[in-house]
C-alpha positions in Angstrom: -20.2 18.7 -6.6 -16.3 19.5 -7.3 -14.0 17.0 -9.5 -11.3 15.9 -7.3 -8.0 16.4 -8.4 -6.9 12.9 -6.5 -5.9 14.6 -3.1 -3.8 11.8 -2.3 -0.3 12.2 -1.8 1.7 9.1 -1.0 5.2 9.1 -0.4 7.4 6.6 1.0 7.7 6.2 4.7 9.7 2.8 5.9 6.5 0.9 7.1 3.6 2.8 5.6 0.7 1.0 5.4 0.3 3.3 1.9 1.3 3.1 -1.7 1.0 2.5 -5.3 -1.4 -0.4 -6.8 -0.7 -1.5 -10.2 -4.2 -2.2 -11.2 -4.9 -4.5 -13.7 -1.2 -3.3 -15.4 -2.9 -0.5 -17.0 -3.1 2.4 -14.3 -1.7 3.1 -10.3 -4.1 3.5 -8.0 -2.9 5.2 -4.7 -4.0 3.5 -1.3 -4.0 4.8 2.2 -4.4 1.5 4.2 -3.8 -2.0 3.8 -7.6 -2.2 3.9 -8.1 -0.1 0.9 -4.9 -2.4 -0.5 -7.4 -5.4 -0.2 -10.2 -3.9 -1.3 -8.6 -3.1 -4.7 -6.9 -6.4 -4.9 -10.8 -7.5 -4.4 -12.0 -5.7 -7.5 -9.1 -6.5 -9.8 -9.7 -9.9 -9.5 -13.4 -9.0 -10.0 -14.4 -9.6 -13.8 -16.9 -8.0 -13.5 -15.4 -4.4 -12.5 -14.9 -2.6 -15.5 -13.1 0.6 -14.2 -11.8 2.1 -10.5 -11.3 5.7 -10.2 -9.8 6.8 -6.8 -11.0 10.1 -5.1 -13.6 10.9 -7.4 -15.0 14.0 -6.8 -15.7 15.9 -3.8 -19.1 16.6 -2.4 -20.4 19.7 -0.6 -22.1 19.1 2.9 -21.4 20.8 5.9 -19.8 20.6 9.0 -20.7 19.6 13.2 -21.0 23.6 13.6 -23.3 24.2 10.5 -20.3 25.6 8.5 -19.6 24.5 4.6 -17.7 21.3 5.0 -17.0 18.7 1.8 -16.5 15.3 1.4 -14.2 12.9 -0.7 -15.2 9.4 -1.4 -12.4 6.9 -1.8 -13.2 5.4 -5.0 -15.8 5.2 -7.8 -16.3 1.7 -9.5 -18.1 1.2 -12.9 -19.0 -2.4 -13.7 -19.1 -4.0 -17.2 -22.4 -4.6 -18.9 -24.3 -7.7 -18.6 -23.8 -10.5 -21.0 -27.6 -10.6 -21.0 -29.9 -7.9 -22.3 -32.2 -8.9 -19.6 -30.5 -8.4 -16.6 -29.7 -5.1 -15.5 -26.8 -2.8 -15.7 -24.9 -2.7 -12.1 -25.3 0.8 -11.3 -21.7 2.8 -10.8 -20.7 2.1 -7.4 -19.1 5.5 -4.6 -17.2 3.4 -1.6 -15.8 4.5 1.4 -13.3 2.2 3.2 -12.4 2.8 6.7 -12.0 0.9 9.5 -14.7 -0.1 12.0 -12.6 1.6 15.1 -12.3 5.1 12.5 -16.2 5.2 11.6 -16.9 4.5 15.2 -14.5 7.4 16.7 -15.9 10.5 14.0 -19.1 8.5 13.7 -21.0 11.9 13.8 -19.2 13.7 11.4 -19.2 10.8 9.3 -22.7 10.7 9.3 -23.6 14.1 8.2 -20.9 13.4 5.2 -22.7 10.2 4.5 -25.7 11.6 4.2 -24.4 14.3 1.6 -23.3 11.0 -0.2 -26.4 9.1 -0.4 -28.3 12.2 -1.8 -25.8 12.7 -4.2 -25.3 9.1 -5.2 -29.0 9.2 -5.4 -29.7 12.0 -7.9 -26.9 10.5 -10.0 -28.2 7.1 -10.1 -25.0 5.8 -8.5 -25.0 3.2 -5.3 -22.9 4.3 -2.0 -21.5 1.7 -0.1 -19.4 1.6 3.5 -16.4 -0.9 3.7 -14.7 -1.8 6.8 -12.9 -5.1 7.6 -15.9 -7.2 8.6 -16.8 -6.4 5.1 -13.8 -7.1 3.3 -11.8 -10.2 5.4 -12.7 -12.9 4.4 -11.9 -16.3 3.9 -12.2 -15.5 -0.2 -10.7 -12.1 0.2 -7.2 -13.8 1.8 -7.1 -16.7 -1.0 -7.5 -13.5 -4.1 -4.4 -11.6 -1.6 -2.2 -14.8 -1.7 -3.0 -15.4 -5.5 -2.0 -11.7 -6.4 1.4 -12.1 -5.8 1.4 -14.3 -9.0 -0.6 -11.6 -11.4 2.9 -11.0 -12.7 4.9 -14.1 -12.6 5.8 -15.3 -16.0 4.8 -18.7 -17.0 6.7 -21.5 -19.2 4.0 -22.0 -21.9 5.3 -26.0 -21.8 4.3 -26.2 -18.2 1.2 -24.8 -18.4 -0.1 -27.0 -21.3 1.3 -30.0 -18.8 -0.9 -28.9 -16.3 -4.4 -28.5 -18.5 -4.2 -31.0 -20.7 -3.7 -33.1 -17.4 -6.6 -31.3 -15.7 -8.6 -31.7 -19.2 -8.0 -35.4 -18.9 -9.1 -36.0 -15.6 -11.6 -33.5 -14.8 -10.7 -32.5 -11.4 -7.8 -33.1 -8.6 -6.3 -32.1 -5.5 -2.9 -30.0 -6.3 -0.7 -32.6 -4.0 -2.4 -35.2 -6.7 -1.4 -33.7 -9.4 2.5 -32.4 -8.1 2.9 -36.2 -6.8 1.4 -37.8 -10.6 3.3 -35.1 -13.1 6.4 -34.5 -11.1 9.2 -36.3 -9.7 11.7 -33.8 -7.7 11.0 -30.9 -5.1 12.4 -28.4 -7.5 10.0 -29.7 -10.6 7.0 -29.6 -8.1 7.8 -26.1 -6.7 8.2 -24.8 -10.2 4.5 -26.3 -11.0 3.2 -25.2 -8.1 3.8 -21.4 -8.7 2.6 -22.3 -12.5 -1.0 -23.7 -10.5 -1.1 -20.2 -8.0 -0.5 -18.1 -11.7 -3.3 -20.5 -13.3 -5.6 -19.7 -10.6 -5.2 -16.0 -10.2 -5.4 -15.8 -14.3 -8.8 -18.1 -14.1 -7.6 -20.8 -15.9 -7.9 -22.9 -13.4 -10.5 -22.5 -10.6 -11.2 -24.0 -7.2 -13.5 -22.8 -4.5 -12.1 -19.8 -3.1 -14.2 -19.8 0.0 -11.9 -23.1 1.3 -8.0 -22.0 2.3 -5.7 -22.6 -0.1 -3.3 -25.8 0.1 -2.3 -28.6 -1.1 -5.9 -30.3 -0.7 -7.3 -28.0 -2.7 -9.6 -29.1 -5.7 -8.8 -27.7 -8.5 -10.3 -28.2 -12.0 -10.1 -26.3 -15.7 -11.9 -23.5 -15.7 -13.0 -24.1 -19.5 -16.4 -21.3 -19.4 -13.9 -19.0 -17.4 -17.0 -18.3 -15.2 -15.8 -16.9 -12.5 -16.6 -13.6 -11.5 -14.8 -13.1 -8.0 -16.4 -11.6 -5.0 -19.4 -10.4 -5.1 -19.3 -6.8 -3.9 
C-alpha cells in the first residue's frame, strides 16, 4: 500500500460536474461528479461520520495483462464512537463512487481492483463499499441536497426562538400551519420559511426525510437531536 498524495486536480471548467466541497466548514474536499457531490453532502449531514479523507491511499494490484497496476479509492470514512459501550465501533469505511453505466463498461478491470480492495480492507479491519446512483438517490438523499443550501444561511436568533417555542408549545405542525398562525405577509413567511429549511438542515427541527419536502410537511422540535441521517 502507497499514501496518496490526493491525485485530484480540479480546476474550473464552465459546466464541470467537479469542484470544491466545504465539508462541515472545517476542510475542502475535492469531487469529480455530482454523484460524489451527493454522496459527501450524504455524510456531512451524517452525525454519525466523524471524519472523510478523499483519495486515501493507493493499493497495489495488477493489471488485465498481468502487469503491476494500482488502485485509488475515492474516500475513507471514520465514524464516531458509540454512545454505548455495548454496541460496537463502526469499522472505517474505503468507498468507491461511480456510476452504474462506468462499473458496467471497465467492469473487468474494476473487478480485479476490487478485489485488491477487499483483501486490503480486510487485513486492515476496514469495510469496502461500491456506490452508484441506485445507491445514493433517494427520496432522503434529495431532501439532505435541498436542505444543504441552508448549512450557511445566517439566522435571526428572534426568529428562530419564534419558531421553537411555537413548536415547543404545540408539539408538532405542518410548515403551511405554522407560516399561516405566526405570520401575516408573504415577505414575513418567506423569511420564516428559510429560518425552518436552516432549522432543519442544523437538526433543530426534524421531520421525516423519507416524504418530499413542502409545505405539508410535519415538522416537530427535535429536543433529543436524534437524528443520525442516512444510514450508509
Amino acid at each position: 500500500m502507497k499514501i496518496s498524495h490526493k491525485n485530484r486536480k480540479i480546476g474550473y471548467t464552465y459546466g464541470s460536474t467537479s469542484g470544491k466541497f466545504m465539508f462541515r466548514n472545517k476542510k475542502i474536499i475535492l469531487f469529480e461528479s455530482l454523484l460524489e457531490k451527493s454522496f459527501l453532502q450524504v455524510l456531512e449531514f451524517n452525525d454519525m461520520v466523524l471524519d472523510v479523507i478523499e483519495q486515501p491511499f493507493t493499493i497495489d494490484t495488477i493489471t488485465i495483462k498481468g502487469n503491476k497496476g494500482s488502485y485509488t479509492p475515492d474516500f475513507l470514512i471514520y465514524f464516531k464512537e458509540p454512545e454505548f459501550k455495548t454496541i460496537n465501533p463502526i469499522k472505517p469505511m474505503v468507498v468507491e463512487v461511480k456510476p452504474s453505466r462506468k462499473l458496467i463498461e471497465n467492469r473487468i478491470e474494476l473487478k480485479i481492483k476490487f478485489k485488491s480492495a477487499i483483501k486490503f480492507c480486510n487485513e486492515q479491519e476496514f469495510r469496502f463499499k461500491i456506490f452508484n446512483e441506485n445507491r445514493i438517490k433517494s427520496t432522503e438523499v434529495d431532501n439532505i441536497i435541498f436542505l444543504n443550501r441552508y448549512k450557511d444561511y445566517i439566522p435571526n436568533e428572534n426568529e428562530v426562538e419564534i419558531i421553537k417555542n411555537h413548536l415547543l408549545s404545540i408539539g408538532h405542525t405542518t410548515i403551511e400551519y405554522l407560516l399561516t398562525h405566526l405570520y401575516v405577509t408573504d415577505y414575513q413567511r418567506g423569511n420564516a420559511l428559510s429560518h425552518i429549511w436552516y432549522l432543519m438542515y442544523s437538526k433543530i427541527l426534524t421531520t421525516d426525510l423519507k416524504i418530499p419536502l413542502n409545505n405539508k410537511t410535519v415538522i416537530w422540535l427535535n429536543i433529543e437531536e436524534d437524528n443520525l441521517g442516512v444510514e450508509i
